[in-house]
N, C-alpha and C positions, 0 to 999 in steps of 0.2 A: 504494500500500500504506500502511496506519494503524498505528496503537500499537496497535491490537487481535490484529495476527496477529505478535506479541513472540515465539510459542512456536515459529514454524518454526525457526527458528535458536538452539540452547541457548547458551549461557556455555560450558558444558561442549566445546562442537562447537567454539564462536570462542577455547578456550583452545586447545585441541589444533591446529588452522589455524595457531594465532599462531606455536606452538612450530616446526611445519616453514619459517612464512615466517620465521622468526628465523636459522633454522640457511639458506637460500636466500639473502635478502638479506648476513649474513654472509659465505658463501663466495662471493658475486660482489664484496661490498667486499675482498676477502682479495687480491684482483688490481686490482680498478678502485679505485686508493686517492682518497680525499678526494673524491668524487661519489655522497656517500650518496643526495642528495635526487634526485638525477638517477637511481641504481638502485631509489630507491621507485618511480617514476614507473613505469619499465620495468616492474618487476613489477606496478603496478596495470594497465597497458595489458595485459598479460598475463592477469593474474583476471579482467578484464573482457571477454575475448576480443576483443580489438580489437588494434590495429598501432601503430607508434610509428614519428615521424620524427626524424632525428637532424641536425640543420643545424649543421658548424662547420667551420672552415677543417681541414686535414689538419694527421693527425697529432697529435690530443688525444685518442685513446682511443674513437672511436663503433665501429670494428671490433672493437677489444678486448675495449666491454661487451657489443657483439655475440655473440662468444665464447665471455664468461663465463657468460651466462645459457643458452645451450645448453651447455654443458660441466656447467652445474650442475643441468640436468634431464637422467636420462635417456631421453633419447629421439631422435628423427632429425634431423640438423641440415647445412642444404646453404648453400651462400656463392655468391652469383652476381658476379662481378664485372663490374657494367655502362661496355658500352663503346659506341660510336658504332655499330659493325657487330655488336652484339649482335640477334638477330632472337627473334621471338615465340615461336617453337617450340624458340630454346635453352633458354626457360625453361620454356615445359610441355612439350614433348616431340611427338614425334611416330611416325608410322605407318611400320615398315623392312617390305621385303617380306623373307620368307623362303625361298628357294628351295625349300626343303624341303617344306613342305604346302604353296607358291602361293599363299598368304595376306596379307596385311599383318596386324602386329604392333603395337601400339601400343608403345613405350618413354618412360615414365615420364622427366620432364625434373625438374631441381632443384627446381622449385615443388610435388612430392610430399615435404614435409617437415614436422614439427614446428614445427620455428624454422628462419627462413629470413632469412636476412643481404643483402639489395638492399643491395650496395657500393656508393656513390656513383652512388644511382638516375639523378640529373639526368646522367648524361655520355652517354646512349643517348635516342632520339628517343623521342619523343611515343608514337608505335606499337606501340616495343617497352614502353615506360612500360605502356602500357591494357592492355600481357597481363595484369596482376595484376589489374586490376579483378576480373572473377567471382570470382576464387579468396578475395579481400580480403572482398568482399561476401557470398559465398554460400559461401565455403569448398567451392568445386567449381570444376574445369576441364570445359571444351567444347572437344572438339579432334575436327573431321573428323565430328560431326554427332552425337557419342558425349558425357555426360558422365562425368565422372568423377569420385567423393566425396574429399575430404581428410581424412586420420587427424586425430582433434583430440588435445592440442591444436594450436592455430593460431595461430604469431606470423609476421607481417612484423615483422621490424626494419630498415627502412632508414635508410639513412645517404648526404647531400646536402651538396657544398660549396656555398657562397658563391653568388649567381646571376652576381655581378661577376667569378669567379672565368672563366679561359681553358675553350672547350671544355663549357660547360655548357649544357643546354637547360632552359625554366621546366617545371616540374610544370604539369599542368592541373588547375582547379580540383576537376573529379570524380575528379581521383588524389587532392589535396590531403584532398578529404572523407570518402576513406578509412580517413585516419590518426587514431586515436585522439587521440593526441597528439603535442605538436612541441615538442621542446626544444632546448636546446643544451646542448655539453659545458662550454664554457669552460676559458681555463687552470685550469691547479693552480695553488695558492700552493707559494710558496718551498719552504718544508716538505716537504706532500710531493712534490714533487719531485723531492728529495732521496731521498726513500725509494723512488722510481720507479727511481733513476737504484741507488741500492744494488740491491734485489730482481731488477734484471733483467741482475747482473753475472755470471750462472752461464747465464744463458737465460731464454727465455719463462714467465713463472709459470702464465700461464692454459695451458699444456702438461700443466701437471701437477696440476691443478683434477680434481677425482673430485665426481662427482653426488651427490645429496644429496636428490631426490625424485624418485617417478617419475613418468611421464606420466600413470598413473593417480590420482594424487594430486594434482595441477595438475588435473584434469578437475575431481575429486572439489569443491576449492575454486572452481572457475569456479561449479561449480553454487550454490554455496554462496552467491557474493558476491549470484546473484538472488533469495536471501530473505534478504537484510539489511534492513531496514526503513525505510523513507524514506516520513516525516510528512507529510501533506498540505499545513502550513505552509510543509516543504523544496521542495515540487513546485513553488508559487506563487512563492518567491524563485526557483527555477530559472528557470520561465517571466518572469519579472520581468527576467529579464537578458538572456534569448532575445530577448524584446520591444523589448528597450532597446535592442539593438544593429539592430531595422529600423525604427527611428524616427531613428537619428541620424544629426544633419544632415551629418555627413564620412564615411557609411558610404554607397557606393552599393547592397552588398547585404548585408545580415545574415543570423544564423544562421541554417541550414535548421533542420527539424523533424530530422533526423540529427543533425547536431547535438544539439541537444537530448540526442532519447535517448543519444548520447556521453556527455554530459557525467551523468546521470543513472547511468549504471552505470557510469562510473567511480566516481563519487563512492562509490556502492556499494561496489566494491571498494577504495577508499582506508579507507572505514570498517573495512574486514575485516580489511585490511592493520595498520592502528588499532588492531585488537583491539576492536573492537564489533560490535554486531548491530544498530547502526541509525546513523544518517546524522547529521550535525549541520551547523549553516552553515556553518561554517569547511570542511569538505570538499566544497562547493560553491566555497566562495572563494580557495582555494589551487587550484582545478583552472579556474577560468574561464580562467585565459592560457593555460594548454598546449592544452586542450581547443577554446577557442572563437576563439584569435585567426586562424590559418588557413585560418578559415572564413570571414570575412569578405571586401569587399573595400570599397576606400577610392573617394570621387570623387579625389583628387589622390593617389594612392599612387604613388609613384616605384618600381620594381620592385625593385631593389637594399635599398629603406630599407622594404618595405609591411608587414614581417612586425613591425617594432619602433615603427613607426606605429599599427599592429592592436593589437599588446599595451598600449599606452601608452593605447588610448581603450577597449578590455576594461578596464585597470584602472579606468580613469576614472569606469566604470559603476558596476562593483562599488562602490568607495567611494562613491559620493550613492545607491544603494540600501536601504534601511531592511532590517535583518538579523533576522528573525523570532526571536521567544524563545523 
């Protein structure tokens, strides 16, 4: 898309957008304190209709911003907590016979949701991992020869410890390519910390967290973020970095073309996010590590260190890349 087609998307359209993601982003930072940049994030994988992975040790808040961001649309929101003996069909569901007409039934499993919270995906096998695949990809389940469509919108939010951590299995790389984006929580500073440790002296805050859009207004903005405008300049630095990561000499595989399109409609909806109707480099370059570094893999990657390896030559690139004007 060129600066010619400026008029799908008004000023008018990306003020009104801006004012509901202001009042969204707010009421998730209103519980998830001091992780602004980490609930942009969430909400661009979100307008983008894509999925977000959450990698940090326990106990810094990935379930909580889980939570927030369902609690602060309204709409369906199911939690699966993945365990070793978790099976395929806990999560989509399957066929009960009914005595009554002598039928089978299909019943509906947590993966008919909104927003859907993969707890600590890596603690359940590989098997049970790849149920999410179609639904990630195609937003539909296949169960027993039948499919079946997902309400949009549609978030995976998962959240993954440590790989060094006891009890954990790796993601495969086709779960990995799923995920929009891959962040981490990180501690809090001091600070707020402190205001964690006051706010949650009566109870849980995100308990009492009231919606603030609804699912149809999440749709309304997904559509939105795909006529935001992105320069044919922006397409070529995109590709320019696609390119650079399968030419380099400590990467044995670079970005897919998925990829790519990822990192493209995010960027998209980070613009939105922005309060623009068109794309600039810098929303290329602030999204190349969440975006692209998971996608990669290294000749010498140590499994434990490959994800901060990956980011460290993502960055690499971006900086000796020439940034279009």
């Amino acid at each position: 898309m060129n600066q010619a087609d400026s008029s799908e998307l008004t000023e008018s359209g990306i003020r009104e957008f801006h004012v509901n993601l202001d009042s969204l982003l707010t009421n998730i930072a209103s519980v998830v304190l001091g992780k602004n940049e980490v609930t942009r994030l969430v909400v661009v994988a979100l307008l983008a209709e894509g999925h977000l992975l959450i990698e940090d040790v326990p106990g810094v808040g990935k379930t909580l911003l889980g939570r927030a961001i369902a609690a602060s649309i309204n709409c369906v929101f199911h939690r699966i907590q993945f365990t070793p003996d978790l099976l395929p069909s806990d999560i989509l569901g399957s066929s009960i016979y009914n005595a009554g007409t002598g039928e089978f039934v299909f019943k509906p499993g947590p993966i008919f949701s909104n927003v859907l919270l993969a707890d600590e995906i890596n603690r359940t096998t590989p098997r049970t991992q790849s149920a999410l695949l179609e639904a990630m990809s195609d937003r539909q389940v296949s169960v027993e020869g039948e499919t079946h469509h997902l309400s949009p919108p549609f978030l995976v939010l998962a959240t993954q410890n440590p790989y060094e951590f006891e009890g954990t299995y790796v993601l495969p790389e086709s779960q990995l390519d799923r995920f929009m984006i891959r962040i981490r929580m990180g501690y809090p500073i001091r600070a707020e910390e402190r205001k964690i440790l006051s706010s949650h002296r009566a109870g849980e805050p995100v308990e009492f967290l009231k919606p603030v859009l609804m699912a149809e207004q999440v749709v309304a903005m997904q559509n939105a973020v795909r006529r935001v405008r992105v320069d044919d300049a922006i397409s070529e630095y995109l590709l320019d970095i696609v390119h650079a990561t399968r030419k380099h000499d400590d990467l044995h595989v670079g970005v897919s073309t998925r990829g790519a399109l990822m990192l493209y409609r995010a960027a998209q909806s980070l613009a939105l996010v922005s309060g623009r109707n068109y794309v600039v480099p810098d929303d290329i370059k602030s999204l190349a590590v969440p975006v692209l570094s998971h996608r990669v893999v290294g000749k010498s990657f140590l499994q434990a260190g490959q994800f901060a390896a990956a980011e460290a030559i993502i960055r690499d690139i971006v900086d000796r890349l020439r940034v279009p004007s």
